[in-house]
N, C-alpha and C positions, 0 to 999 in steps of 0.2 A: 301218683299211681306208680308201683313198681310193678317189674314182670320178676319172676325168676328167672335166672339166668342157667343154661344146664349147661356145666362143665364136663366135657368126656376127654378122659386120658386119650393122645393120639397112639396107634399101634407104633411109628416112628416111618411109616408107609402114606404120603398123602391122601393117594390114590387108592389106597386099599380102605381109608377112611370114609371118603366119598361114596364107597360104593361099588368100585370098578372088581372082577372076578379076581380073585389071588392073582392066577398067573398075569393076564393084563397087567396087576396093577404092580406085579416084581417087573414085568418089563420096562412098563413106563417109569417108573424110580431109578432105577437103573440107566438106563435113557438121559432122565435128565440129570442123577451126580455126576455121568460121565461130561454131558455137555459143561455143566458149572465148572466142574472141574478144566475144564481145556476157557472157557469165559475167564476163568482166574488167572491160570497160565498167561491167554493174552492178556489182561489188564496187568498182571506185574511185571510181565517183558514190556510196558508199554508198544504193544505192535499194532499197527494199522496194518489197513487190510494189503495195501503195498509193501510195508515190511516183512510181513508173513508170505506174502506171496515170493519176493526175493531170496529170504533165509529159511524160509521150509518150503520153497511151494505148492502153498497152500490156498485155494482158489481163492481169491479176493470176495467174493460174493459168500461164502462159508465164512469166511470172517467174521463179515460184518453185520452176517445175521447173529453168529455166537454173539458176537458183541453187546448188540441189543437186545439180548434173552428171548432171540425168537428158535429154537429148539424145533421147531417142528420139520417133518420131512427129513431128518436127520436118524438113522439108522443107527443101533449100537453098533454092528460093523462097521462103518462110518466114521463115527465118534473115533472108536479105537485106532483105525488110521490116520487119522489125526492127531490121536495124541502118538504114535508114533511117530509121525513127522515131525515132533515139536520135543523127536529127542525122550519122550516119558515112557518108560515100560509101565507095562496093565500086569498083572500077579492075580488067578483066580486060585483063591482056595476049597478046596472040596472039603468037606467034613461031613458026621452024622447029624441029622436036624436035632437041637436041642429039644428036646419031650416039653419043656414050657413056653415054646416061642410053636405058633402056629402058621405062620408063614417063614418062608425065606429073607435071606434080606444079604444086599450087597454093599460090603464098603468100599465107599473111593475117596484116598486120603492124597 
């Protein structure tokens, strides 16, 4: 027995996928590129949560939750200070919303 399988194109928004309201769901994406983004930084400085605390500090326990992809409780103002400490400027661009795109959407490279 087979099932069909239904494939739906993602908007490029997790969370907006799922179901969450637009604005939630640009918060929460945002939320978490910023976290991944600072996750990466510490995995390719190789930092533990004592070297981060030493050369940025940076609370050992923020660490080491980035570290293990637990993101929650972590504020985008939050996030942002952190990645200031670790040396990374943030760049927000303003522009008019494209007429074919329906929601907003933030890149963090």
């Amino acid at each position: 027995m087979s099932e069909k399988v239904k494939i739906e194109e993602s908007s490029g928004n997790v969370f907006l996928d799922i179901g969450f309201p637009e604005e939630e769901a640009e918060y929460q994406q945002l939320r978490v590129d910023l976290a991944f983004a600072i996750y990466r930084l510490l995995d390719e400085q190789k930092l533990t949560p004592a070297k981060a605390e030493a050369r940025f500090g940076l609370d050992p326990s923020d660490v080491s939750r980035l570290k293990k992809m637990d993101f929650t409780d972590f504020t985008i103002e939050r996030l942002l200070m952190i990645l200031k400490r670790l040396n990374r400027s943030v760049e927000i661009h303003i522009k008019p919303l494209d007429k074919t795109v329906s929601h907003q959407r933030v890149f963090v490279a």
